[in-house]
C-alpha positions in Angstrom: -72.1 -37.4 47.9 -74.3 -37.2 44.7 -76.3 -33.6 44.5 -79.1 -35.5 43.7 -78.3 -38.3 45.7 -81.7 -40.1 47.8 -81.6 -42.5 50.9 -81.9 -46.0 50.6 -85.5 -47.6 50.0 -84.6 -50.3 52.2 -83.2 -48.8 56.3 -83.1 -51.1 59.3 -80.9 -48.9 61.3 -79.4 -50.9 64.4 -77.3 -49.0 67.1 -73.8 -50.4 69.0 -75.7 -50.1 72.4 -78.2 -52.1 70.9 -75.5 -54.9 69.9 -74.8 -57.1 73.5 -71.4 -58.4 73.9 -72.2 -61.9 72.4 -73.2 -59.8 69.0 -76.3 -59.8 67.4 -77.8 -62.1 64.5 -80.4 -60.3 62.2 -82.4 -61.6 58.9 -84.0 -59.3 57.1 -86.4 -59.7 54.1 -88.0 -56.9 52.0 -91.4 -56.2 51.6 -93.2 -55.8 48.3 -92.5 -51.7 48.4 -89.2 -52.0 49.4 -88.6 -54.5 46.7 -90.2 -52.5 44.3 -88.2 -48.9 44.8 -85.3 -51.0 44.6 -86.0 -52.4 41.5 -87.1 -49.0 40.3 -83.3 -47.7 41.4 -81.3 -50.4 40.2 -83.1 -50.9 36.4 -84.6 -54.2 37.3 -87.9 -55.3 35.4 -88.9 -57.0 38.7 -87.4 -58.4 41.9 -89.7 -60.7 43.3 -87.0 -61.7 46.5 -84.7 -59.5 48.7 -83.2 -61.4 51.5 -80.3 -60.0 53.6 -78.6 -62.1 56.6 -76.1 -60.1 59.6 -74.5 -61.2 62.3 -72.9 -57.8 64.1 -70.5 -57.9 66.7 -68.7 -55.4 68.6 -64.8 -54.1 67.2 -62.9 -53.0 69.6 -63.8 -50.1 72.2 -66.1 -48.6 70.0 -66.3 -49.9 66.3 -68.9 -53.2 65.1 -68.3 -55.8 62.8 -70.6 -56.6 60.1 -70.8 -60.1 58.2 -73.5 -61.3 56.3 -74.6 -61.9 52.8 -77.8 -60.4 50.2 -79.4 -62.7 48.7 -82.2 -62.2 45.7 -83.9 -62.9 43.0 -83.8 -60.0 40.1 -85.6 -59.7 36.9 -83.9 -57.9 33.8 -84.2 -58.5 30.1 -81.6 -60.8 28.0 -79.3 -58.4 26.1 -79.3 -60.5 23.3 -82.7 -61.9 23.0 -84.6 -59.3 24.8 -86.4 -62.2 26.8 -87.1 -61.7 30.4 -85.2 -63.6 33.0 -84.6 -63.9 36.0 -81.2 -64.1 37.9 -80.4 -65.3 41.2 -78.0 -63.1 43.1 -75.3 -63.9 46.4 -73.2 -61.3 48.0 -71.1 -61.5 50.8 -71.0 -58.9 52.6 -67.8 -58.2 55.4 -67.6 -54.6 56.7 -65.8 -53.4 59.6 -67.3 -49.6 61.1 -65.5 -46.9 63.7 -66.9 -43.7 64.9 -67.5 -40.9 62.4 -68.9 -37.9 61.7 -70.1 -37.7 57.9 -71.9 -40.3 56.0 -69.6 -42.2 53.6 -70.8 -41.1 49.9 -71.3 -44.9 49.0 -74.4 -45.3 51.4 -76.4 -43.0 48.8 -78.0 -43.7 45.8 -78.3 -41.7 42.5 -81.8 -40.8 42.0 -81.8 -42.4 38.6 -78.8 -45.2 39.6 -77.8 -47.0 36.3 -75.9 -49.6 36.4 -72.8 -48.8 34.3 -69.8 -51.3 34.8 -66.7 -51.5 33.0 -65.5 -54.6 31.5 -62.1 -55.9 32.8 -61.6 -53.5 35.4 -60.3 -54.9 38.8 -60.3 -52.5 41.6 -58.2 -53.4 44.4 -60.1 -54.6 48.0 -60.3 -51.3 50.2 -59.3 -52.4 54.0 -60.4 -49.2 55.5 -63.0 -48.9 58.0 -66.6 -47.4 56.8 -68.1 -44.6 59.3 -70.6 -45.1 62.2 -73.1 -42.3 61.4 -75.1 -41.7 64.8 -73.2 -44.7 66.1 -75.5 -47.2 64.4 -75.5 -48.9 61.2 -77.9 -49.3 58.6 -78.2 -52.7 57.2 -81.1 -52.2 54.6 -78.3 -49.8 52.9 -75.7 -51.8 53.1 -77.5 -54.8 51.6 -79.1 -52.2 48.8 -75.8 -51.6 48.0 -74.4 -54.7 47.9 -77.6 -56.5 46.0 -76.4 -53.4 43.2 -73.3 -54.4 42.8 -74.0 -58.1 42.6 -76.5 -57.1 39.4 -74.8 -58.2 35.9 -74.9 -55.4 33.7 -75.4 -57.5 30.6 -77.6 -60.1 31.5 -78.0 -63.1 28.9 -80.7 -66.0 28.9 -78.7 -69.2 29.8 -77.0 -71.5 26.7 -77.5 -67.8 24.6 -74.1 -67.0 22.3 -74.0 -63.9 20.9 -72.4 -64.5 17.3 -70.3 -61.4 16.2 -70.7 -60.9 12.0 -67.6 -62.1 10.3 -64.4 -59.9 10.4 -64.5 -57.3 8.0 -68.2 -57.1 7.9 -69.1 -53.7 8.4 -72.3 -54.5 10.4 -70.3 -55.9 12.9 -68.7 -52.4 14.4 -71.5 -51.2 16.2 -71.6 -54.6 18.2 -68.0 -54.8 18.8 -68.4 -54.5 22.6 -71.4 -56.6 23.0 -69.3 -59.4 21.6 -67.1 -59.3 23.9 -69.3 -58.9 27.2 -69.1 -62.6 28.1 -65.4 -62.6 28.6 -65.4 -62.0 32.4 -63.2 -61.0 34.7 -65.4 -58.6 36.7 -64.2 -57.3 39.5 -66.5 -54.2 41.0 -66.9 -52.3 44.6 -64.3 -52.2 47.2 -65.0 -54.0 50.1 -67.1 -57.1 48.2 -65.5 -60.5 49.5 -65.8 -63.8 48.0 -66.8 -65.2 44.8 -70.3 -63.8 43.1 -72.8 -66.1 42.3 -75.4 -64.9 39.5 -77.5 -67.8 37.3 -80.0 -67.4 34.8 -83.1 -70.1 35.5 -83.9 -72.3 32.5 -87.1 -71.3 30.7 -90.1 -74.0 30.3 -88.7 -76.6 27.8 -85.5 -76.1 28.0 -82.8 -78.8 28.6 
């Protein structure tokens, strides 16, 4: 847990009693103030859309399963052209919960969250079972969570290339890692499943 660590803007709690033995199917959508803490937390300029889908079945004598997906629209800034744009954003989401006692330290967020993410840096799928705290869930965290890790960290405006100075060119050190940024190979968050899909929309007038 974070010592300055703050609860999710976004909690839709839902309990195992309250999940019948044919599961349950929930859609959620954000309001304006939800959506707007949110952006405030994850460094968006604006994110107009926050949907989250979840059907949750029972696991076993006393566990639930959780499958779903976050889905949302998020405003940042280019980090080449400092434009705004706007990105869509689709997350799977496939979590499996037993019985606990303590809060797992992923369901909080930093105060100040920014969204720092290494470059070429797979981190292997965590099977292991998240905690039910209270014996509920909370879904508005989990797709907080999920919606954050879905953000790019370097957003660019679509059909931007960032052109690095020639080698040897001395003003090209301090942008050696931006150059590099759209190389891909991303792989963040334990527990993500499936492919991410993030796309810039086209400005007016462009092909």
């Amino acid at each position: 847990m974070h010592d300055n660590a703050m609860p999710s803007p976004w909690s839709v709690r839902i309990a195992r009693g309250e999940v019948p033995e044919t599961g349950r199917h929930l859609d959620l959508v954000a309001d304006a103030s939800v959506r707007a803490a949110i952006a405030k937390l994850a460094g968006l300029t604006d994110l107009p859309r926050l949907e989250a889908t979840f059907d949750v079945t029972l696991r076993g004598r006393d566990g639930l399963h959780v499958v779903g997906a976050v889905s949302a629209a998020v405003g940042q800034i280019c980090g080449v052209t400092l434009e705004p744009i706007e990105n869509e954003i689709e997350e799977p989401i496939d979590l499996v919960f037993k019985p606990g006692a303590e809060m797992p330290a992923r369901r909080s967020f930093p105060a100040q969250a920014a969204i720092e993410v290494p470059v070429d840096v797979e981190v292997p799928v965590d099977d292991t079972p998240e905690l039910l705290v209270g014996d509920a869930v909370d879904l508005g965290a989990i797709a907080t969570e999920f919606l954050v890790l879905g953000i790019d960290p370097y957003p660019r405006k679509a059909g931007v290339v960032f052109d690095a100075p020639a080698a040897g060119d001395d003003s090209a050190r301090p942008f050696a890692a931006l150059a590099a940024l759209g190389s891909g190979g991303k792989k963040i968050g334990a527990k993500k499943t499936g492919a991410k899909k993030i796309s810039a929309k086209k400005g007016p007038g462009e092909g």
